[in-house]
C-alpha positions as a Markdown table, in Angstrom:
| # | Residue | x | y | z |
|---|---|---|---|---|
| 1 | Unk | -11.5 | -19.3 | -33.3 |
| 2 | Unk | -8.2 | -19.9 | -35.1 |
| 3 | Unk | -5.4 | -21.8 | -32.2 |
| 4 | Unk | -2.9 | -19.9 | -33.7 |
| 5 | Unk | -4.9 | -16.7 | -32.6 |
| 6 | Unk | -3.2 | -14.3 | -30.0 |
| 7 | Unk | -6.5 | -13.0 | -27.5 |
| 8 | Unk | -5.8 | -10.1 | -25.6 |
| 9 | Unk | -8.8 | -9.3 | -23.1 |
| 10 | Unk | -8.8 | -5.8 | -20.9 |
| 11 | Unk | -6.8 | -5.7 | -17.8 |
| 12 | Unk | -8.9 | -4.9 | -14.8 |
| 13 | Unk | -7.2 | -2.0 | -12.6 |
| 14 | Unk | -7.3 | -2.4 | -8.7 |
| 15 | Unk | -4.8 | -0.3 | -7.7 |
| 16 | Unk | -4.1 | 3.7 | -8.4 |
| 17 | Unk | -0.8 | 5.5 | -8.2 |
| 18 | Unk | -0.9 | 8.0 | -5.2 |
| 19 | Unk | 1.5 | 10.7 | -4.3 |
| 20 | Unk | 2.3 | 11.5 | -0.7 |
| 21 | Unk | 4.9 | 13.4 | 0.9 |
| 22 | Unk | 6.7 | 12.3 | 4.2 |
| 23 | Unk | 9.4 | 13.0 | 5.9 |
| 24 | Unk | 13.1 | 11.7 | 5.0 |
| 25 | Unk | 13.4 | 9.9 | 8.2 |
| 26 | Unk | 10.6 | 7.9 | 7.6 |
| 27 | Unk | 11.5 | 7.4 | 3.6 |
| 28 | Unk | 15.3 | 5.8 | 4.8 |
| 29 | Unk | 12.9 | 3.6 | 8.1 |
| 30 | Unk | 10.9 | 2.5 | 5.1 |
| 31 | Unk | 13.9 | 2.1 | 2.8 |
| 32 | Unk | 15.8 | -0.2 | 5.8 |
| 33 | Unk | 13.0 | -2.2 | 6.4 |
| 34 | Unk | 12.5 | -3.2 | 2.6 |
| 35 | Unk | 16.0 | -4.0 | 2.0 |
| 36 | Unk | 15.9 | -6.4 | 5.2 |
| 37 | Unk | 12.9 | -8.4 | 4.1 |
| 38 | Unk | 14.0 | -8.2 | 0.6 |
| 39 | Unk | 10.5 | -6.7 | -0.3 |
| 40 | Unk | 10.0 | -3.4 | -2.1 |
| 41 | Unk | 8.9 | -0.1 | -0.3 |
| 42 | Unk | 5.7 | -0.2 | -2.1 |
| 43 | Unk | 4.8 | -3.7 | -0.2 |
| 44 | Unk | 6.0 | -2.3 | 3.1 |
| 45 | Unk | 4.1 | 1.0 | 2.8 |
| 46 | Unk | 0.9 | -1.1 | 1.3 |
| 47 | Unk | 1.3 | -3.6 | 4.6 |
| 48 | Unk | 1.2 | -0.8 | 7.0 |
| 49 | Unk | -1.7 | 0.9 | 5.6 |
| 50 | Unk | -3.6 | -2.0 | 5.6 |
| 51 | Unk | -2.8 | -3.3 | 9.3 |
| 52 | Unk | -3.5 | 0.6 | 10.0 |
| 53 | Unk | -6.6 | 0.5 | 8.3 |
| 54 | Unk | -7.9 | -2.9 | 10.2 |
| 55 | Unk | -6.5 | -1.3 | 13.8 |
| 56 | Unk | -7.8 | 1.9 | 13.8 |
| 57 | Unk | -9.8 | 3.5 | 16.2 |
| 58 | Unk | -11.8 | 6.5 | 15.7 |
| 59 | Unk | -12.4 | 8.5 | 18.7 |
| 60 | Unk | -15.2 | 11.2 | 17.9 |
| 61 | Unk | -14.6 | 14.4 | 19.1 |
| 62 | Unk | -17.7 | 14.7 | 21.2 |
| 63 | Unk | -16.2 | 11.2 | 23.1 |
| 64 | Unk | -13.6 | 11.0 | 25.7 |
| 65 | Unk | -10.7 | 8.9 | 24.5 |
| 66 | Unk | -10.7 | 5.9 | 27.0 |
């Protein structure tokens, strides 16, 4: 291999692009809070889905929310 050689090597994907719709309250809440922690609405949204994910508690149908 030549040092002077330029190696490209395939980029692994992790994320996807999704399309949601929500409400325009939410979009100017989301909009607020990225401006104030001088991160982008993509970070915020991708923080809150996670803690939501981690948090969540699925109450079956058949059980009796406690």
């Amino acid at each position: 291999m030549n040092s002077d050689e330029f190696i490209i090597t395939p980029r692994e994907d992790k994320t996807v692009t999704m399309s949601i719709r929500i409400e325009k309250v939410m979009q100017d809440q989301l909009d607020e809070l990225a401006r104030k922690s001088n991160r982008s609405r993509n970070e915020i949204i991708n923080m809150a889905l996670e803690y939501a994910l981690k948090n969540v508690k699925f109450i079956d149908s058949t059980d009796s929310p406690k």
